[in-house]
Structure formats: structure tokens, C-alpha cells
N, C-alpha and C positions, 0 to 999 in steps of 0.2 A: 866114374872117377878116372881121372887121369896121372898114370906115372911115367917114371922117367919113359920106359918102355913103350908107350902105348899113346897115340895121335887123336886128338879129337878132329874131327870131318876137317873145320877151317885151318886144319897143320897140314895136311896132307898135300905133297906134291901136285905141281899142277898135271902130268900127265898121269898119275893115278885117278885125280877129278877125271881126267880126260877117260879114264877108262870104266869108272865108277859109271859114267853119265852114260857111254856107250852100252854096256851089259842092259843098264834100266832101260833102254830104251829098246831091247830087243837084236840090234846090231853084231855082226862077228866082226874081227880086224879089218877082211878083205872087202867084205859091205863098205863098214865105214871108211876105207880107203881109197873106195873107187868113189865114194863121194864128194871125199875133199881132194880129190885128182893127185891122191899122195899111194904109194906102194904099203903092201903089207908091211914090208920089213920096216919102215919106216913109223906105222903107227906102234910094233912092237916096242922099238926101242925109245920112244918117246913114251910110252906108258912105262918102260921100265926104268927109266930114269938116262939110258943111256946116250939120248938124244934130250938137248933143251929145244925150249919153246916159248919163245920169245920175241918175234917177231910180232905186230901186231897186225900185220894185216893175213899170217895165219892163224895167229887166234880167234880173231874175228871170224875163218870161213872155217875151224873146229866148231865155236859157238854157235854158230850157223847151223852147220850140221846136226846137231844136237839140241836146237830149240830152243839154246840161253842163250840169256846174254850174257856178254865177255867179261861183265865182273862176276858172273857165277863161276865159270872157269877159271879167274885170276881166283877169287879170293874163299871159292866156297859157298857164298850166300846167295840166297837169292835177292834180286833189285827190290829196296824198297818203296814200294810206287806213293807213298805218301808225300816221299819229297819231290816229286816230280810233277802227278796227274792230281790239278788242279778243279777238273772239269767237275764234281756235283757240287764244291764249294761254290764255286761261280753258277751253277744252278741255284744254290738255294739263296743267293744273293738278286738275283732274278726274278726269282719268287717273292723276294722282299719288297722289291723296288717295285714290282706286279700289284701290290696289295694296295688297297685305300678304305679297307675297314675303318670304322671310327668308334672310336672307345663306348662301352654300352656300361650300365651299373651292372652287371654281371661279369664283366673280366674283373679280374687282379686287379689292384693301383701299382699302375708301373710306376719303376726308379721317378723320381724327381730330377727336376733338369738339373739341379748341384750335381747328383750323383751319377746321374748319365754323362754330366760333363767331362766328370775324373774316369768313365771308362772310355770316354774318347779322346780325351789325352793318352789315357795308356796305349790306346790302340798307334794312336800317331807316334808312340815313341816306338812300339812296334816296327811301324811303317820306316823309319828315319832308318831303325836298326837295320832293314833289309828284311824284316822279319812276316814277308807277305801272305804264307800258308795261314800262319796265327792271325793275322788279318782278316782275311778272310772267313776263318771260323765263327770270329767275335761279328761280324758285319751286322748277318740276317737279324740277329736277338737287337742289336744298336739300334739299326733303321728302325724298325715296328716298335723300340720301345721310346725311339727319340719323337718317332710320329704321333705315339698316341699321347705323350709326355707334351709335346707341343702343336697341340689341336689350336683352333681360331681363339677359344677360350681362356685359354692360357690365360694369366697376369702377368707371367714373368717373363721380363723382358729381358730374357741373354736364351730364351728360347731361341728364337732366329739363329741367335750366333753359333746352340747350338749343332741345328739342322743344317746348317751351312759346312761347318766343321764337317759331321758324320755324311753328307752327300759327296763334298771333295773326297774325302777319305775312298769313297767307294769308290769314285769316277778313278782316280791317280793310281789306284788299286788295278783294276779293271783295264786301263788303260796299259800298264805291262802285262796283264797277264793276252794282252792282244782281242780282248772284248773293244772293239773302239767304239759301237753302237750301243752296246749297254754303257759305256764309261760317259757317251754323249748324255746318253737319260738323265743319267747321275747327276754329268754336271750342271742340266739344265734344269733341275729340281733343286741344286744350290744356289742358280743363281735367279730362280724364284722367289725361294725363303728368303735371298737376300734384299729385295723390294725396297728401296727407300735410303738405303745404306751406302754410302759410296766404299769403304772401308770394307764391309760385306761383301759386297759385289764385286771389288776387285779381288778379294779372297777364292770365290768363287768365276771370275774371269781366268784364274790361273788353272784351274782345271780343266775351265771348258775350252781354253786355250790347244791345253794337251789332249785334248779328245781329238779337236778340229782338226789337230795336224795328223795326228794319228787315222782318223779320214780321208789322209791328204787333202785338206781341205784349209792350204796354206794362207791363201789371202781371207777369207772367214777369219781362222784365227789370230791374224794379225789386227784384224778390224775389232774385233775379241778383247783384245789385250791394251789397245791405244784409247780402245773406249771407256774401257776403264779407270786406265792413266789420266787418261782426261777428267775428267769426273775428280777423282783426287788429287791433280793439280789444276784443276780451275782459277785458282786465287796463288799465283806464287810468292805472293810475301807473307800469308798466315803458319801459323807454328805448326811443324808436324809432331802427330803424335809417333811414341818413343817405335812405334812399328812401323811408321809409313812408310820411311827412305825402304828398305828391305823390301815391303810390298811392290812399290813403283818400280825398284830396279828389278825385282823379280819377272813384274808384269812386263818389264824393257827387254828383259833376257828373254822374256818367252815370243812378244812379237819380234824381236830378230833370226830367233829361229823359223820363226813362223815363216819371215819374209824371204830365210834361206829355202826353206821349204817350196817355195814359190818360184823360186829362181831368181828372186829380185836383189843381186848384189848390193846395190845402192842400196834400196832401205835397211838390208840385213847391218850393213859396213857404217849407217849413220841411227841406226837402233842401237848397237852396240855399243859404240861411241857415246849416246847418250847414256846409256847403263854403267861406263868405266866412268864419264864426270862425274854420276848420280853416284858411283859407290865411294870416290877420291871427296866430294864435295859433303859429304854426309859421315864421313872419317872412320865410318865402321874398318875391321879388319875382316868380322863375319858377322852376322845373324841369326837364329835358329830359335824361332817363339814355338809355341806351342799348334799355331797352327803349318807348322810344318815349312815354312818360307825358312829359304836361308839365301842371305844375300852378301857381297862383299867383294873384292877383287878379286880372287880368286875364283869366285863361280862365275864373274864375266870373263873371267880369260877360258876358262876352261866352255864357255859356250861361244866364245870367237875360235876357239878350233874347232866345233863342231859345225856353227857357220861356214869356216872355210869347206871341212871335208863335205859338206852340202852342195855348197856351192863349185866342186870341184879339184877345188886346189888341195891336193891331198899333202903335199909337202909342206905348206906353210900349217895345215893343221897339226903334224906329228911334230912340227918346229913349237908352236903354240902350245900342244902338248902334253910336252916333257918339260917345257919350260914352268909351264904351272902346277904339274903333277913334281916336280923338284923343289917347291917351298914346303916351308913348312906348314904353312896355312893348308895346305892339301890332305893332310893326315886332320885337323880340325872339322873337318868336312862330316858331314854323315853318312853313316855306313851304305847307306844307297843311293847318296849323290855317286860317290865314289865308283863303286862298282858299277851302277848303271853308266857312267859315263867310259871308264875302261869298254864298258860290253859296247857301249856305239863307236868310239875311237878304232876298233877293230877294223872297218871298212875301209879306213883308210890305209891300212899298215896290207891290209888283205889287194887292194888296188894299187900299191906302190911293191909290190911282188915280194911283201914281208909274210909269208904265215910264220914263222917262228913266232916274230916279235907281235902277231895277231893271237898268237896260242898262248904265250907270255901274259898278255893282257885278261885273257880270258882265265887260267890260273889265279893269276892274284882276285880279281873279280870275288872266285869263289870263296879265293881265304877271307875277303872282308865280307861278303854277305853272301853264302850259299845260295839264297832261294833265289839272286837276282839272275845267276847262270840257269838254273835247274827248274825255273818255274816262266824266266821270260820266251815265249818264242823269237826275240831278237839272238838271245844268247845262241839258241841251239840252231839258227838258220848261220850263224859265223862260225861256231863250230865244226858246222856240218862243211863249210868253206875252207876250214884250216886244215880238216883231216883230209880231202879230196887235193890239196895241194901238192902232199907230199909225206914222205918220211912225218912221225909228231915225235916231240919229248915224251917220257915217259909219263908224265904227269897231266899232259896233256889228255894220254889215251886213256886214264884211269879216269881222267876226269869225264871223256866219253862214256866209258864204259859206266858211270855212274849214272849217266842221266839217258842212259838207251841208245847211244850213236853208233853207227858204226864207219866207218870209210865205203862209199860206194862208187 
């Protein structure tokens, strides 16, 4: 019980933690002071309150000293590595993708494709949210019950559609968590079950799009992405269905990345081009179906700055923007377009000799979808960029010390 009188551990000053941690660990003042290159008198008075500590790059080599990390000394606790270490999720996702058992009259009757379907939509709204740990939970049990749900025999025909759905899921998944060769698998098991389908396959090209690049494997993915396009605009005076335009510009957005990726200004600068008439010509403002595409003006402009900082031009990306991160349409977005593109906009704010405004980006990041900072390794390779630059905001370093960084 706690009263006025009396601190529970997470109250307790930071240099009493400081000294808490030092006694547990066997340490006198003069030990631990010749450790962190600091005088007796000095770790005294900081244990007693009469020195602060607040510096972050000595808390970080106190933390050091001591075996935590620096949000166990800021706040008491220790790190919880759920949000962060991804790795036997992404094993037993592995394991999934591993398997080619085939249904026998002795298993269970798995979900039906209706009701496999409603857990992979949930999962994609998951996904939209930024919500990738929970993703990845839900995977292994999806895959093996969508496989066995849709064996050769099957009758129902949205089966395809929905092996297609739960394989993207996995690749796009995979593909932030920095699996680019598992996310490759995935998407090429999408765009298998997709056979026959042009609307499928370009569903399924958008994945396997973002694997390829993620291989750096820029002109692949662009060859990826057109050939799909193709396929779906073969006939251009027929009606599109109410998801096309979305798909196409999608699939436009992803080979101009592709072809920045590549180095190929020209195509990335007339990819794109095609994608802003394709989203003005088709009147949407935005898009966002259930297979997880969102398309509209705003997601070409915010992939023309990503072009540019590809391509070099780091100025006219940060000009690009702030210009489309300032409508309002920018807030309509999904919580993981958003964030994932703040976390790669960083590079360029990081090469134009911004880390503030690279640390800035990285913050709000987390406030719209934690896991896209804490579970991408793009996040924490620019973080690790923004601390080595200099002095951080406060929030910055909290936001380090959440996910295991320090300044090195």
C-alpha cells in the first residue's frame, strides 16, 4: 500500500534508481565511479539528490554501467521486449509458409473460406492500423487454415481471392519487419494462387513489387508492377471495376519507386506522372478497400518525394513533403502509410544536415503507429542516425530508450 509518506519503486528519483541498481549489483560509489570516468563525490551527490541527471549521454553510460537500459533508470521498469523483438513471431510464420501438408479426414474441418475471410480482413485492418506484432500473431493459424480451407478441391470460388489476400498480408508484413526473402516467398505464393486473374495478380504484383525492391532488386520490380498494369489495362475503353483505378495507380506508384530504386529518373519522373493523371482522371480523393490498396493524390505526391530523396534530390523531396503531409487528405491516410513514410522521409532531412527535424519525424511516427518505429529495422537504423548527430529532444531520447538505442 502506498501513502502520502511512502514511494512505490516507479516514484523514486532517478539517482536513488541510480543507487538501488548500483548496491544490487555488488558495486561501492568509488567502483562505480571509476567506471563511468565520474569522482566519488559526484556519484554521492547524484544518488542523494543533490546533483541532477539529465544529460542523456550520461545516462546512457550510468545505464551502461549497470547493465540497463536507460528507460530502466529514467522510469524504473524494465524494457518490454514484446514491443520490440519480433523474431520467433517471424519464425513461426516461417514455419507456416514451410508446410505443404494437405488436409486428411482426421484433422479438424477448418474455418470456411466466409469466415477465414472476416479473419483476414481483420488482420488487414490490423495491418492499415500499424498494428504489426498482432499481425503477425494471427498469421501462422491464417496461412495453414486458409491452405487447408482452399486445397485444389475446393468449389468455392473467392478461395483464390482468399489465398491471395492472406499471402500479401504476409509478404507486406515481412517485408517491414526486414525478412525481404521470406516476404519474396510470400509474395510469390500470392501471385500463384492468383493464376488466371488479372485483378488478382495485380493485387498480388503489389507485394511482390515490395519484396523486389526490398532485395534491391529495382528493375525486377518495376518489370513486376507494369506487367501487371498491363494485363489490367490491355483494353482502355472497357469499364473499370469500382477498385481498378486504385489498383493501377497503386501498381504506378510502386513501379516508380521501383525505377527510383534503380536509378532511373526518367522512368521514376514518367511513372509518376502517369499515377497523378491516373488518380486526377479517375476523381477519387483517396481509396482504401479491404485488400489494403489506398490510392489518390496524396499518396502520389507523397511517393514523388520519396522518388526524389531516391533519386537524390533531397530538397525538392522535403519541398514535396511538407507539402502533401500539410493537406488534409494526409490525416485520411492509414495509420501505416503515414508513419511508414515519416520513418523513410527521415533520410532525407538526416542528408540535408536536419536531425532535429529527422527526430521530429521519427516521434510523431510513433504517435500514429508505434510498432512502425519499434518493430521496423528502417526505424531504428535512422534513429540510431539522429542520436549519433548530436544533442536529441527529450522525446526523442525516450523514444530511444524505449526501443534499446543508445548514442554510440
Amino acid at each position: 500500500m502506498t501513502g502520502p509518506g511512502r514511494r512505490n519503486g516507479n516514484d523514486l528519483p532517478i539517482g536513488r534508481r541510480m543507487a538501488e541498481l548500483r548496491v544490487r549489483r555488488g558495486m561501492n560509489q568509488q567502483v562505480f565511479a571509476d567506471r563511468i570516468g565520474k569522482s566519488k563525490s559526484w556519484v554521492d551527490k547524484v544518488e542523494r539528490g543533490v546533483r541532477t541527471l539529465d544529460r542523456l549521454s550520461v545516462i546512457e553510460t550510468v545505464a551502461a554501467a549497470l547493465g540497463v537500459a536507460p528507460k530502466v533508470l529514467l522510469t524504473g521498469k524494465a524494457q518490454r521486449t514484446p514491443a520490440t523483438d519480433t523474431g520467433s513471431d517471424v519464425e513461426r510464420v516461417r514455419a507456416a509458409l514451410a508446410r505443404h501438408d494437405v488436409p486428411t479426414g482426421g484433422q479438424p474441418t477448418p474455418p470456411s473460406v466466409r469466415q477465414l475471410d472476416g479473419q483476414a480482413g481483420y488482420a488487414w485492418t490490423a495491418y492499415r492500423n500499424g498494428n504489426h506484432p498482432q499481425v503477425l500473431r494471427m498469421l501462422p493459424d491464417l496461412l495453414d487454415d486458409s491452405r487447408h480451407a482452399c486445397h485444389p478441391q475446393t468449389a468455392d470460388p473467392s478461395a483464390a481471392d482468399l489465398l491471395v489476400r492472406v499471402y500479401r498480408l504476409a509478404a507486406q508484413v515481412l517485408v517491414k519487419l526486414g525478412e525481404a526473402n521470406l516476404a519474396w516467398l510470400a509474395a510469390d505464393r500470392a501471385m500463384t494462387a492468383a493464376t488466371g486473374d488479372p485483378r488478382r495478380a495485380g493485387l498480388a504484383a503489389i507485394s511482390l513489387t515490395q519484396a523486389l525492391r526490398a532485395l534491391r532488386r529495382g528493375r525486377l520490380a518495376m518489370t513486376a508492377a507494369l506487367t501487371a498494369v498491363h494485363q489490367l489495362d490491355r483494353t482502355p475503353a472497357r469499364v473499370f471495376l469500382p477498385d481498378e483505378p486504385a489498383l493501377i495507380g497503386t501498381l504506378l506508384i510502386e513501379a516508380a519507386l521501383a525505377a527510383a530504386a534503380w536509378g532511373d529518373d526518367t522512368a521514376a519522373g514518367e511513372l509518376t506522372e502517369r499515377a497523378a493523371h491516373f488518380a486526377t482522371a479517375h476523381g477519387g480523393h483517396r481509396h482504401h478497400d479491404n485488400d489494403g490498396t489506398g490510392f489518390g493524390p496524396t499518396a502520389v505526391e507523397l511517393a514523388r518525394a520519396l522518388t526524389a530523396m531516391r533519386l537524390g534530390d533531397h530538397h525538392r523531396a522535403v519541398t514535396t513533403h511538407r507539402r502533401a503531409t500539410g493537406e488534409d487528405a494526409w490525416h485520411l491516410l492509414p495509420a501505416e502509410h503515414r508513419a511508414a513514410h515519416l520513418i523513410d522521409i527521415t533520410r532525407a532531412h538526416l542528408d540535408l544536415g536536419d536531425p532535429h527535424t529527422a527526430g521530429r519525424a521519427l516521434v510523431t511516427a510513433d504517435g500514429i503507429a508505434p510498432a512502425e518505429t519499434r518493430t521496423r529495422p528502417a526505424a531504428r537504423i535512422a534513429l540510431t542516425a539522429v542520436l549519433r548527430a548530436g544533442p536529441t529532444a527529450a522525446d526523442v531520447a525516450r523514444l530511444a530508450a524505449t526501443v534499446g538505442l543508445t548514442r554510440q
